[in-house]
C-alpha positions as CSV (number, residue, x, y, z in Angstrom):
1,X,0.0,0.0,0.0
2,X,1.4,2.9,-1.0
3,X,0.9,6.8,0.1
4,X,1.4,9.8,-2.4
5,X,2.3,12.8,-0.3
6,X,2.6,16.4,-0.8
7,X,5.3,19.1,-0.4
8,X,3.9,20.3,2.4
9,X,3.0,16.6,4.0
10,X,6.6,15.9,3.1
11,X,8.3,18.5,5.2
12,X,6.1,18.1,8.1
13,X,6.9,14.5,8.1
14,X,10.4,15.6,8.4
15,X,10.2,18.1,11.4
16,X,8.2,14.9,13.2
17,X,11.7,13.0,13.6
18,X,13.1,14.4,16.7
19,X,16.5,13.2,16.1
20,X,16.9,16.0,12.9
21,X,17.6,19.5,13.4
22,X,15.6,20.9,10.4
23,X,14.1,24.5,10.2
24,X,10.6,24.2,9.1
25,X,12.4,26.2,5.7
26,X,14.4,23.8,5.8
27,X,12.1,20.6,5.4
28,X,10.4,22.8,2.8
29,X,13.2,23.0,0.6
30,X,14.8,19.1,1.3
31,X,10.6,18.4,0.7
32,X,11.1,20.3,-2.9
33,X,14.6,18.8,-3.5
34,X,13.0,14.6,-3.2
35,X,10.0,15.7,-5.1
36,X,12.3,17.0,-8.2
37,X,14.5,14.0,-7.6
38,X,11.7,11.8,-8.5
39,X,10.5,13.6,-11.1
40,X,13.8,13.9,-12.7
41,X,14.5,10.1,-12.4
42,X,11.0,8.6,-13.0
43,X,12.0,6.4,-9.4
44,X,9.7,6.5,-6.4
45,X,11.3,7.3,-3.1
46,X,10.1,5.7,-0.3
47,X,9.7,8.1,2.7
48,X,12.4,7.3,5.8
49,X,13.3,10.0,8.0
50,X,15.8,8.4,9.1
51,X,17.4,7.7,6.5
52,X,17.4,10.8,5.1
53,X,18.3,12.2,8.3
54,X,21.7,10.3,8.0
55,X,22.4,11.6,4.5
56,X,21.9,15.4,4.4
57,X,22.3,17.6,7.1
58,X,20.9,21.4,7.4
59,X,23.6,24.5,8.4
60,X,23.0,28.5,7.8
61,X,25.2,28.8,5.6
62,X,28.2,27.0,3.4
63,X,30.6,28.7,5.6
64,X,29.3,27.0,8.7
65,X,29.3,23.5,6.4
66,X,33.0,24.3,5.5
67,X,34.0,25.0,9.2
68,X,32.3,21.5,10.6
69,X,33.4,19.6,7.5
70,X,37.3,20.4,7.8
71,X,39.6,21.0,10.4
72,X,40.8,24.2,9.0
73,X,38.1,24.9,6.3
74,X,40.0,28.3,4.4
75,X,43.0,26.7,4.2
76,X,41.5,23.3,3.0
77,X,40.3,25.0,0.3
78,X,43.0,27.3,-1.0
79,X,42.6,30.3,1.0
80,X,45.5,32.0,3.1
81,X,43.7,32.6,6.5
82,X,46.3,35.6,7.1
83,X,44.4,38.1,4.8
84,X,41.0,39.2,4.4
85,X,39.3,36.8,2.0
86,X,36.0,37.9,0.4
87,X,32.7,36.1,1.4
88,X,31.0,35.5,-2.1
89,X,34.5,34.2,-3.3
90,X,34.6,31.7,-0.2
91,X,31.3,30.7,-0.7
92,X,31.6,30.2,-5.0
93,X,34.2,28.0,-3.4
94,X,32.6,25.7,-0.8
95,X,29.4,26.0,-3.5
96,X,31.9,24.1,-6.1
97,X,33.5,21.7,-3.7
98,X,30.0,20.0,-2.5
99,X,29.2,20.1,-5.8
100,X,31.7,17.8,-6.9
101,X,31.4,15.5,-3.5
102,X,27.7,16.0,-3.3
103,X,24.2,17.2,-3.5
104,X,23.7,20.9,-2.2
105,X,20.7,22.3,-1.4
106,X,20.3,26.0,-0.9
107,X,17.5,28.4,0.5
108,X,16.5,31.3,2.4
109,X,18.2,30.5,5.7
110,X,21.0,27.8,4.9
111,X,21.7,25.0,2.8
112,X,21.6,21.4,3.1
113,X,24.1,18.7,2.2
114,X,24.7,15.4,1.3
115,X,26.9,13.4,3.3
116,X,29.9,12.3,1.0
C-alpha cells in the first residue's frame, strides 16, 4: 500500500523526527529537492526519515558546512587565513566543492548537504 504525499505533507513529516535538526524552511526545501528528484528520475522514493536524516544535514550557511566539514576549512580549500578573503569568493568555493562531492541544497536560511 502505497501513500502519495505532498510538499507540504513531506516536510512536516520531516520536522516529526526528533532526532533531525531541520528549520521548518528547511524541510520545505529538502521536501522540494526529493520531489524533483523523483520527477527527474521517474523512481519512487520511499519516505524514511531516518534515513534521510543520515544523508543530508541542514547549516545556515556554506561557511558554517566548510568550518564542521574540515579542520581548517579556508585553508582546505586554498585560502590563506592571514588576509582578508572575500565572502562570495569563499562561498563560490565551498558551493563548487559539495558540488563535486555531493548534493547541495540551498535556501532562504541555509543550505543542506549530502553526506559524501
Amino acid at each position: 500500500m502505497k501513500m502519495t504525499l505532498n510538499t507540504y505533507q513531506i516536510a512536516d513529516e520531516l520536522l516529526k523526527d526528533s532526532n533531525a535538526r531541520w528549520s521548518r524552511a528547511g524541510a520545505y526545501a529538502l521536501a522540494e529537492y526529493l520531489e524533483e528528484y523523483e520527477e527527474s528520475t521517474g523512481e519512487e522514493i520511499e519516505l524514511d526519515t531516518c534515513a534521510i536524516r543520515c544523508d543530508f544535514s541542514e547549516y545556515a550557511s556554506l561557511q558554517d558546512w566548510a568550518h564542521d566539514y574540515f579542520s581548517n576549512a579556508l585553508e582546505e580549500l586554498g585560502f590563506d587565513e592571514t588576509e582578508e578573503n572575500d565572502d562570495d569568493e569563499v562561498d563560490s568555493k565551498i558551493r563548487e566543492y559539495i558540488q563535486d562531492h555531493g548534493q547541495l541544497i540551498e535556501f532562504d536560511g541555509g543550505v543542506i548537504v549530502s553526506s559524501f
